[in-house]
C-alpha positions as a Markdown table, in Angstrom:
| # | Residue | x | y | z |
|---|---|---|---|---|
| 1 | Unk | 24.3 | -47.7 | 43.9 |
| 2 | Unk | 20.3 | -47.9 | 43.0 |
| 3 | Unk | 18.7 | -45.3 | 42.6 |
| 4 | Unk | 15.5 | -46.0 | 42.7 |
| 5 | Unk | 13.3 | -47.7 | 45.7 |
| 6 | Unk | 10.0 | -49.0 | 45.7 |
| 7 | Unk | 6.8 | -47.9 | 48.1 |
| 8 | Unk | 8.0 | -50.1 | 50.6 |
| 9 | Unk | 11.6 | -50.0 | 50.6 |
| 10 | Unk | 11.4 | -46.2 | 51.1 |
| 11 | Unk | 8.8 | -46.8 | 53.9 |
| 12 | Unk | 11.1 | -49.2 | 55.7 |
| 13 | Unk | 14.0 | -47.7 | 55.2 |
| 14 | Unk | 13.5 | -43.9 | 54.6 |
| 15 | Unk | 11.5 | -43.7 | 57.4 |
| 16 | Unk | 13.8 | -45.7 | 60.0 |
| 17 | Unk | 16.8 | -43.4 | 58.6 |
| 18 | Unk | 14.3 | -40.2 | 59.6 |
| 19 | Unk | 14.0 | -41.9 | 62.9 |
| 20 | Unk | 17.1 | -42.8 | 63.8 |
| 21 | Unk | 18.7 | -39.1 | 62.5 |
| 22 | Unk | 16.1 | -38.0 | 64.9 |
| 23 | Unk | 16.9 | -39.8 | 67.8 |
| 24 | Unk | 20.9 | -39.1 | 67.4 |
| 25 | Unk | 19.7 | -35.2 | 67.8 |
| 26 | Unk | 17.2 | -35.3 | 70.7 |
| 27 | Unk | 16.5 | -37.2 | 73.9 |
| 28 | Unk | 13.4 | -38.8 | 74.3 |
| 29 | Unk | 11.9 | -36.6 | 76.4 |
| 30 | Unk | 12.4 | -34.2 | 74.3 |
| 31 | Unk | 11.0 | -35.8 | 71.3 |
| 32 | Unk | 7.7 | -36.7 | 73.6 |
| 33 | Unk | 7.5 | -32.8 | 74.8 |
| 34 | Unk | 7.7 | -31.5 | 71.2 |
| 35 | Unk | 4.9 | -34.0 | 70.1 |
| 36 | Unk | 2.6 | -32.9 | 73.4 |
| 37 | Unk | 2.9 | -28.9 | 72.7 |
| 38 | Unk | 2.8 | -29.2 | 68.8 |
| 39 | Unk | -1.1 | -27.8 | 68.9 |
| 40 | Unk | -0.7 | -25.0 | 71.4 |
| 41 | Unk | -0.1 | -22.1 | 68.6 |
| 42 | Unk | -1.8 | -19.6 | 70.7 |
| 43 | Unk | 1.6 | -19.9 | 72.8 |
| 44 | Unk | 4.3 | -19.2 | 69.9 |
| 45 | Unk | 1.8 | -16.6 | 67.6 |
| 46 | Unk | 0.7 | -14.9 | 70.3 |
| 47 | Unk | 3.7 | -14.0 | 72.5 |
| 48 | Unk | 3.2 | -10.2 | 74.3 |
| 49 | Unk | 7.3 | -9.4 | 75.4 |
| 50 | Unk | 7.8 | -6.3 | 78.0 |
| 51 | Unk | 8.8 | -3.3 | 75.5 |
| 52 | Unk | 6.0 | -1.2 | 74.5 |
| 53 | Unk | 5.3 | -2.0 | 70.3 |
| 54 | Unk | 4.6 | 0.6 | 67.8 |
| 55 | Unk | 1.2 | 1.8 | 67.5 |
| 56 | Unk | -0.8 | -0.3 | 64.8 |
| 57 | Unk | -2.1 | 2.7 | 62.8 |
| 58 | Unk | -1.7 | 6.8 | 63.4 |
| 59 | Unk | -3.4 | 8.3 | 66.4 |
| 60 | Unk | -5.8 | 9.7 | 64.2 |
| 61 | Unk | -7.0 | 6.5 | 62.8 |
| 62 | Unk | -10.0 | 6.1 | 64.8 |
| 63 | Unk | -11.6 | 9.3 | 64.3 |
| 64 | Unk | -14.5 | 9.7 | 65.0 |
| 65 | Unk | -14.6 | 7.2 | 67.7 |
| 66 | Unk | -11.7 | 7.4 | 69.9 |
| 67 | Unk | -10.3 | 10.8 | 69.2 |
| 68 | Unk | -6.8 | 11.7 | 68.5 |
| 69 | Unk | -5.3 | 13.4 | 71.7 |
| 70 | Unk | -6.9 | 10.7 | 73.8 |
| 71 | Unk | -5.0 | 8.1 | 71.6 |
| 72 | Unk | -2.1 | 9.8 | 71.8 |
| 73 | Unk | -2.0 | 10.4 | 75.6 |
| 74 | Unk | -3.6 | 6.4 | 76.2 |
| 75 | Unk | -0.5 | 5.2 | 74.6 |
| 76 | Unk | 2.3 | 7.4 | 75.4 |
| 77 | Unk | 1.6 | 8.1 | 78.7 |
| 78 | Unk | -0.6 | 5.5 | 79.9 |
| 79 | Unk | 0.6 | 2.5 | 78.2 |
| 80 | Unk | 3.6 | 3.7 | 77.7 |
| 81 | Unk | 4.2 | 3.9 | 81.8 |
| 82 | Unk | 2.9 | 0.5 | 82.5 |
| 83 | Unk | 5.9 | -0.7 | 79.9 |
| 84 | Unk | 8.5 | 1.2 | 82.0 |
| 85 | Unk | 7.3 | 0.1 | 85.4 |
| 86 | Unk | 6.9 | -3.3 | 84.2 |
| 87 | Unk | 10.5 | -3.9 | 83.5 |
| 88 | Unk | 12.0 | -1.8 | 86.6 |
| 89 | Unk | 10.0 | -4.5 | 88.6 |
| 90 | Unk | 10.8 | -7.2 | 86.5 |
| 91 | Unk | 14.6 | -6.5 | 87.2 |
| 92 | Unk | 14.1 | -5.9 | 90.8 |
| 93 | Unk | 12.4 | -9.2 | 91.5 |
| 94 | Unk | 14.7 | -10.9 | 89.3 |
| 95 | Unk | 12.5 | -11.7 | 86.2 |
| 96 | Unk | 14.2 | -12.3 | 82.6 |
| 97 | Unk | 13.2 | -9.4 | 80.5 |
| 98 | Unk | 12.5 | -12.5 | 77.8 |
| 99 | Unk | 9.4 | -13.5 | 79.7 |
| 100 | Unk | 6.5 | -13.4 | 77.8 |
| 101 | Unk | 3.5 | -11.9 | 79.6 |
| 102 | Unk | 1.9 | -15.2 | 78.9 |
| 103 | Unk | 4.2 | -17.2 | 81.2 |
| 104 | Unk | 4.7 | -14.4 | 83.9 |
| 105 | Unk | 0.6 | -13.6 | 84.5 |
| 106 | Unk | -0.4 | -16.9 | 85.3 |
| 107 | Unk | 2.2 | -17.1 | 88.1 |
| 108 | Unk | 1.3 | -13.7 | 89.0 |
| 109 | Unk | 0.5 | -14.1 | 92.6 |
| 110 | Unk | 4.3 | -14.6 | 92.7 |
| 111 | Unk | 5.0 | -11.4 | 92.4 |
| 112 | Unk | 5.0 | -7.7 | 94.0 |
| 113 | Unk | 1.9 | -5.9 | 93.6 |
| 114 | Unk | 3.9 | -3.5 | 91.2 |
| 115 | Unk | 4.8 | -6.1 | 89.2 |
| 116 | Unk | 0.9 | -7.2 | 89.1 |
| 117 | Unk | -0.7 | -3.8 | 88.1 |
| 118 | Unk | 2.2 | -3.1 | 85.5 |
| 119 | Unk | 2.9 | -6.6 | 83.9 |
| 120 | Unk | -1.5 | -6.5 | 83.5 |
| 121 | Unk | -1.7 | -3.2 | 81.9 |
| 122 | Unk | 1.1 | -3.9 | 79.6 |
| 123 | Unk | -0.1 | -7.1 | 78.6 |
| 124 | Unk | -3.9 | -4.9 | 78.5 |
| 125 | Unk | -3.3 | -2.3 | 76.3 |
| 126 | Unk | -1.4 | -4.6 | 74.0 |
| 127 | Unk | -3.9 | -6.4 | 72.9 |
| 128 | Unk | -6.1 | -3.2 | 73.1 |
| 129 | Unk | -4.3 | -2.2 | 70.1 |
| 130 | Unk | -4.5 | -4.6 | 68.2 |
| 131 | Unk | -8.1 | -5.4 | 68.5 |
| 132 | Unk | -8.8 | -2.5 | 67.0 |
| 133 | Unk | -8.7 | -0.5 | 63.4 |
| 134 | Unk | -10.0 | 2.2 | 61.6 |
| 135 | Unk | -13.7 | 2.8 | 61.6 |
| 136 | Unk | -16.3 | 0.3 | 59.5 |
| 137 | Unk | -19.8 | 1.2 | 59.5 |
| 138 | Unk | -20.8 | -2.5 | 59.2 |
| 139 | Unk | -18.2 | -4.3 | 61.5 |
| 140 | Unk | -18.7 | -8.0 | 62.4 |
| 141 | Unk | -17.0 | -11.2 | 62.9 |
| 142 | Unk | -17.5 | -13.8 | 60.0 |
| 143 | Unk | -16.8 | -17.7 | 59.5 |
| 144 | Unk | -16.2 | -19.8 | 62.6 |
| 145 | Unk | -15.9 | -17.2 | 64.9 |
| 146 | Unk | -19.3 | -16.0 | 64.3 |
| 147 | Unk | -20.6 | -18.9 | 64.4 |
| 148 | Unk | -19.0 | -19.6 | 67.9 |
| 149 | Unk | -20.6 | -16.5 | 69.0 |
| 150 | Unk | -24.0 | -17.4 | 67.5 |
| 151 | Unk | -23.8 | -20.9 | 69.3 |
| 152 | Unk | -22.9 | -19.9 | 72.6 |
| 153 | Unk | -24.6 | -16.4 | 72.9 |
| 154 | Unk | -27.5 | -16.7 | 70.8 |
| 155 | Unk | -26.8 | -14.3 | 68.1 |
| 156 | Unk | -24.1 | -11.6 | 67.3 |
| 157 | Unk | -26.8 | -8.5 | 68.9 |
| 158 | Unk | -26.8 | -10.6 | 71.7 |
| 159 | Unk | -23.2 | -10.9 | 72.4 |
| 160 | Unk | -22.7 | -7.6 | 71.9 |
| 161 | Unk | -25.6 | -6.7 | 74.8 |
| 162 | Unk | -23.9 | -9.0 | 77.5 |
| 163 | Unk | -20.6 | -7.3 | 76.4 |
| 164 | Unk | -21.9 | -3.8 | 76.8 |
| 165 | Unk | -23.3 | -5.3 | 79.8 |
| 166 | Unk | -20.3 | -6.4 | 81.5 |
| 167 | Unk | -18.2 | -3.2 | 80.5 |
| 168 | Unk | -21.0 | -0.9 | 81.8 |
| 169 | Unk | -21.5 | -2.9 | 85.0 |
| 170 | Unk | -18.1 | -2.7 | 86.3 |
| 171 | Unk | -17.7 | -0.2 | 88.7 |
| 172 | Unk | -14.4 | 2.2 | 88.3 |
| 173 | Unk | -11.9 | 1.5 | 86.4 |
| 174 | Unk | -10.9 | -1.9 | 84.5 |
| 175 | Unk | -11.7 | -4.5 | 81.5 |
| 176 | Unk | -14.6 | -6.1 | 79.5 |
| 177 | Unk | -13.3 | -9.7 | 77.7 |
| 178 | Unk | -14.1 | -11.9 | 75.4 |
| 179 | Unk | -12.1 | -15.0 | 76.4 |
| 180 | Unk | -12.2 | -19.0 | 75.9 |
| 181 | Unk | -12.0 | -21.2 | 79.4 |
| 182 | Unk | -10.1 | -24.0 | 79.6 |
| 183 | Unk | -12.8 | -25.9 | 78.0 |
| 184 | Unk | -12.9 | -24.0 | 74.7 |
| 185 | Unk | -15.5 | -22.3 | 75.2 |
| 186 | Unk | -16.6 | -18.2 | 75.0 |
| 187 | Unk | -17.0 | -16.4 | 77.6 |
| 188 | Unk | -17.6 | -12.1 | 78.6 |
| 189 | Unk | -16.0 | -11.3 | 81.6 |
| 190 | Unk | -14.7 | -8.6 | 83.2 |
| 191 | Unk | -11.7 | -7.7 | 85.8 |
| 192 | Unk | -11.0 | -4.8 | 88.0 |
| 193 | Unk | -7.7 | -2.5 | 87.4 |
| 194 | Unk | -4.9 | -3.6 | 85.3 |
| 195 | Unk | -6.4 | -7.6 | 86.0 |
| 196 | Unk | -7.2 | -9.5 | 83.0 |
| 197 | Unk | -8.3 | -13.8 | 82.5 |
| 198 | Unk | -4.5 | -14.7 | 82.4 |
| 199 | Unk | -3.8 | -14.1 | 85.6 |
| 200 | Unk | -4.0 | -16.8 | 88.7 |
| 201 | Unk | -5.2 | -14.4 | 90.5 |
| 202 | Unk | -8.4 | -13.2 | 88.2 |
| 203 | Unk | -12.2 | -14.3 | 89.1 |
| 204 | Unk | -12.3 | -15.3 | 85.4 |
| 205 | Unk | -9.4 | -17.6 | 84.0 |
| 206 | Unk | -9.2 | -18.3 | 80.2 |
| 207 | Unk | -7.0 | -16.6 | 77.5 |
| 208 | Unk | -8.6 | -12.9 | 76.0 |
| 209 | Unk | -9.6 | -12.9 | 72.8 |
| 210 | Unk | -11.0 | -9.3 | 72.7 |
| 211 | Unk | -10.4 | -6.7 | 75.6 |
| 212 | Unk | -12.2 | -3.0 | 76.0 |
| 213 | Unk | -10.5 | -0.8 | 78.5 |
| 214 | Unk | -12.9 | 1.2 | 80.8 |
| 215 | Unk | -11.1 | 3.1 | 82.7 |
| 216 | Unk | -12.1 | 6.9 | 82.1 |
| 217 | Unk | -8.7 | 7.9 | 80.6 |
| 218 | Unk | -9.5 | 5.7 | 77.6 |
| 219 | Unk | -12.5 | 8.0 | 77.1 |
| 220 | Unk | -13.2 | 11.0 | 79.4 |
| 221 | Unk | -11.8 | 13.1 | 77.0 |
| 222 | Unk | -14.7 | 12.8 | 74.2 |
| 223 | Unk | -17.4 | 11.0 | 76.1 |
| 224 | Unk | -17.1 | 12.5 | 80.0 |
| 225 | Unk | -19.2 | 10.6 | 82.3 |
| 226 | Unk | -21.1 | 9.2 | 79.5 |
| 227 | Unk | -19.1 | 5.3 | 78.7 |
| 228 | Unk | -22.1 | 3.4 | 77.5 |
| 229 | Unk | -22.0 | 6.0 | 74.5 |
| 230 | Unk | -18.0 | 4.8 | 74.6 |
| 231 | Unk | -19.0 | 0.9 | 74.1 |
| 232 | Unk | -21.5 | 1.6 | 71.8 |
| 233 | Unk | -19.5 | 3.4 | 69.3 |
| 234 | Unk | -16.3 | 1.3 | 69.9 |
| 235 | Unk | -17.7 | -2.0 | 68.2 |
| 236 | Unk | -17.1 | 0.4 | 65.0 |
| 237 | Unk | -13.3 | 0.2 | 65.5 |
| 238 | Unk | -13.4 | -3.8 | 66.5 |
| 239 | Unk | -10.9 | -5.6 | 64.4 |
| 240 | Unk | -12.8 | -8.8 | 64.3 |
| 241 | Unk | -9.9 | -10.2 | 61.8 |
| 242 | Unk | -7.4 | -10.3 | 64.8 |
| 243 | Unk | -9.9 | -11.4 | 67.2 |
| 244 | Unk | -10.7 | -14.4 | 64.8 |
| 245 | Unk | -6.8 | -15.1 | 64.4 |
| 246 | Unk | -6.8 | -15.9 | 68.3 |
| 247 | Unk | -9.6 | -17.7 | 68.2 |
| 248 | Unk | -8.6 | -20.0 | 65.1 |
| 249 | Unk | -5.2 | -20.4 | 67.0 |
| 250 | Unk | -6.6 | -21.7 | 70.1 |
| 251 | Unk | -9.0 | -23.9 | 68.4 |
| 252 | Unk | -6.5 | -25.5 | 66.2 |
């Protein structure tokens, strides 16, 4: 046999062989559905599952802004509940413990009110995690990110102020976000309780790109009454290198 094809021979042929292999494994439909979700990497980088993951760093790591017993009680007890409770519910009401918090928040309102406050704070303190990392004096976002935030807020100092804002200004306990709408574009937010952008249920709807827990237990401990102190020295311990993964992701 030849062994050697021209531009167009392989074009004609190679190409019709790729298609036709292609077709003999998968339907139609599911040739059309891969091409229509191909761009949404948010959905398979960023998958939050219901079993509590390992701390990203020691419980000390964040000295001297989030002290080490308050760590250590925020995710063992805390977080660690909100893990437990969410799969007890899950089984009850008859939810796969494969669900992703992705695909179970926005049908929230489905669901018990148990499985609401514990599939939220789950999903929460998750991503409170990884937002963060050990202490940098001079911590910003760079590249595309910051130049999102520069664009839509004005500059970095001012995004920071209506972020502080929003975490200051809700009363109790709950969340300051980051988040991008449908539309792609940035937005600070914030949600009461275990509540967070995801869910159908939320006064803000988008996907969180950066969370800050304000509920006291996340800070009584070191700062008391006093959380603006909180906010201001958590933007020490931001890891704006995760932050601009998810944003890159959703952009893409």
């Amino acid at each position: 046999m030849p062994q050697q094809y021209n531009r167009r021979k392989f074009l004609g042929s190679g190409l019709k062989g790729m298609l036709v292999a292609g077709i003999a494994t998968a339907s139609i439909p599911e040739l059309l559905s891969s091409c229509a979700t191909s761009k949404k990497t948010i959905v398979t980088t960023f998958k939050t599952g219901m079993a509590q993951q390992p701390l990203p760093y020691a419980f000390s790591a964040l000295e001297d802004v989030i002290d080490t017993q308050t760590m250590d009680i925020h995710y063992n007890r805390h977080a660690a509940g909100y893990s437990k409770n969410l799969i007890e519910a899950a089984s009850a009401e008859g939810v796969s413990s494969e669900t992703s918090m992705e695909d179970l928040l926005p049908n929230i309102s489905r669901y018990t009110t148990k499985m609401r406050n514990n599939a939220g704070g789950h999903y929460n303190h998750e991503l409170f995690w990884k937002c963060m990392r050990p202490k940098r004096e001079q911590n910003a976002p760079t590249g595309t990110l910051l130049a999102a935030i520069e664009n839509t807020f004005g500059s970095f100092e001012q995004f920071k102020l209506q972020f502080a804002n929003a975490a200051s200004g809700r009363f109790g306990s709950g969340w300051a976000w980051l988040y991008m709408n449908n539309a792609k574009t940035l937005m600070i937010g914030s949600t009461p309780n275990q509540d967070n952008p995801l869910m159908n249920v939320s006064e803000i709807k988008g996907t969180p790109l950066l969370g800050l827990d304000v509920w006291e237990h996340a800070y009584y401990l070191k700062y008391q009454n006093k959380r603006a102190d909180y906010i201001a020295h958590w933007w020490k311990v931001v890891n704006w290198d995760y932050v601009s993964q998810r944003y890159t992701a959703l952009m893409s």
